[in-house]
Each structure stands twice: as structure tokens, then as C-alpha cells.
N, C-alpha and C positions, 0 to 999 in steps of 0.2 A: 419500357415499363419500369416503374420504382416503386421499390416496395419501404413503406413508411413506416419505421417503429417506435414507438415511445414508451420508456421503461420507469420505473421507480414507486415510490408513491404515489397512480393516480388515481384512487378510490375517490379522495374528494373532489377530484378536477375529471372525474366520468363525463358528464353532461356539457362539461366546456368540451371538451375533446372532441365529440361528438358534432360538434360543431365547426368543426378547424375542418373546412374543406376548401378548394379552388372558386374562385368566385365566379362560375361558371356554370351558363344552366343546364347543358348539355352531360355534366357530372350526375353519375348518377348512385355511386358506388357509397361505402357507407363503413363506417368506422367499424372494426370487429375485436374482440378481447382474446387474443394468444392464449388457454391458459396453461398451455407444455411453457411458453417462455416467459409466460407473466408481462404481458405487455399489451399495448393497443398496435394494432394493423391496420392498414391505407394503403389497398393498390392505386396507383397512381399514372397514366398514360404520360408519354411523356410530353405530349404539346399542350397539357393540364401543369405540369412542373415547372412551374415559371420563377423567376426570382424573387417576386414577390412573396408566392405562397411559402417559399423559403425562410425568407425573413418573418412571415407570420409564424410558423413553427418553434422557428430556432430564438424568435422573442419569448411566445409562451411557454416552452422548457425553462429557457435560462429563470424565467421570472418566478416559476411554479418549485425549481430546482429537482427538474424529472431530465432525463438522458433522451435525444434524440439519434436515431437513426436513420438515413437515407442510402438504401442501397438498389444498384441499376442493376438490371436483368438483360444480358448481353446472349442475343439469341443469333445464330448463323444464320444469312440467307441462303434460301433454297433456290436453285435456278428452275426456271421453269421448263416443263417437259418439252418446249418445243424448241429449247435448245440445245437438245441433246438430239443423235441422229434416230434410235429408234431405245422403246420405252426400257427395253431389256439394259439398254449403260445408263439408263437413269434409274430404273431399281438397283443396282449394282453400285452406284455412287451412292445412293440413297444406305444400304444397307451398310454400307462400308462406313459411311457418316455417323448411324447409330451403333454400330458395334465400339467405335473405341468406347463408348460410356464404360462396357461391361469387360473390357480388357486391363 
């Protein structure tokens, strides 16, 4: 997953923005306004983040003179429960996984 920001002055460039999405019809997701960071957001799948759409972004910032952001959301996989011998060392792994958050 990537999460999409574009910062600066985009009050006039709202409705183009709004339009900057993957050329994909399966996309279904939809611009939204940050307003704790003052910016535009686009979650973004990753087999939707192509090079392309890249290049459309980083042309319409540079052109508009607004800042672009592109940042990837790095999640652990989880094994599934029937690789573990019984459920009790996979809640155990499980819990031990989420406690370093709060350590």
C-alpha cells in the first residue's frame, strides 16, 4: 500500500487533483483533504502504483509547483495458524508480535 500526499498551494489545482488517479477501472478509492497536515491523500494498492502513474504525479507537482509525497506502508506477514503446531504458540507469537508496539 502507498500512501499519496501533495502539499503546498492546492486550493486552485482541487479539481485537477481530484482527478489524478490510476487509469484503472477497478480503482475505486478517491482523493481526500488532510486538514491536521494541510494536504491532499491517495491511498494507493500497490499493483495500482505503476510508473506511469508516477510520472503523471511528479509532472503535475513539478508543473503546479506543490510538493509530492510517496510513502510505502511495510506490513509483517503473518503465518498462518496451520503452521503452527497448536493455536496456543500462535496466540503467543501473535501477542509477542504486537506488544513490542507498546515497549
Amino acid at each position: 500500500m502507498h500512501n499519496v500526499y501533495i502539499t503546498g498551494d492546492t486550493f486552485p489545482y482541487k479539481e485537477e487533483i481530484k482527478h489524478l488517479k490510476p487509469h484503472v477501472e477497478k480503482f475505486k478509492k478517491r482523493w481526500s483533504f488532510n486538514r491536521t497536515l494541510q494536504c491532499w491523500q491517495l491511498s494507493v494498492a500497490d499493483e495500482y502504483m505503476t510508473e506511469d502513474f508516477k510520472k503523471v504525479l511528479q509532472s503535475f507537482t513539478s508543473r503546479n509547483n506543490l510538493k509530492l509525497e510517496i510513502l510505502k506502508e511495510f506490513k509483517p506477514k503473518i503465518k498462518p495458524l496451520s503452521e503452527y503446531e497448536n493455536p496456543d504458540e500462535f496466540f503467543e507469537s501473535f501477542h509477542q508480535r504486537n506488544s513490542r508496539r507498546y515497549s
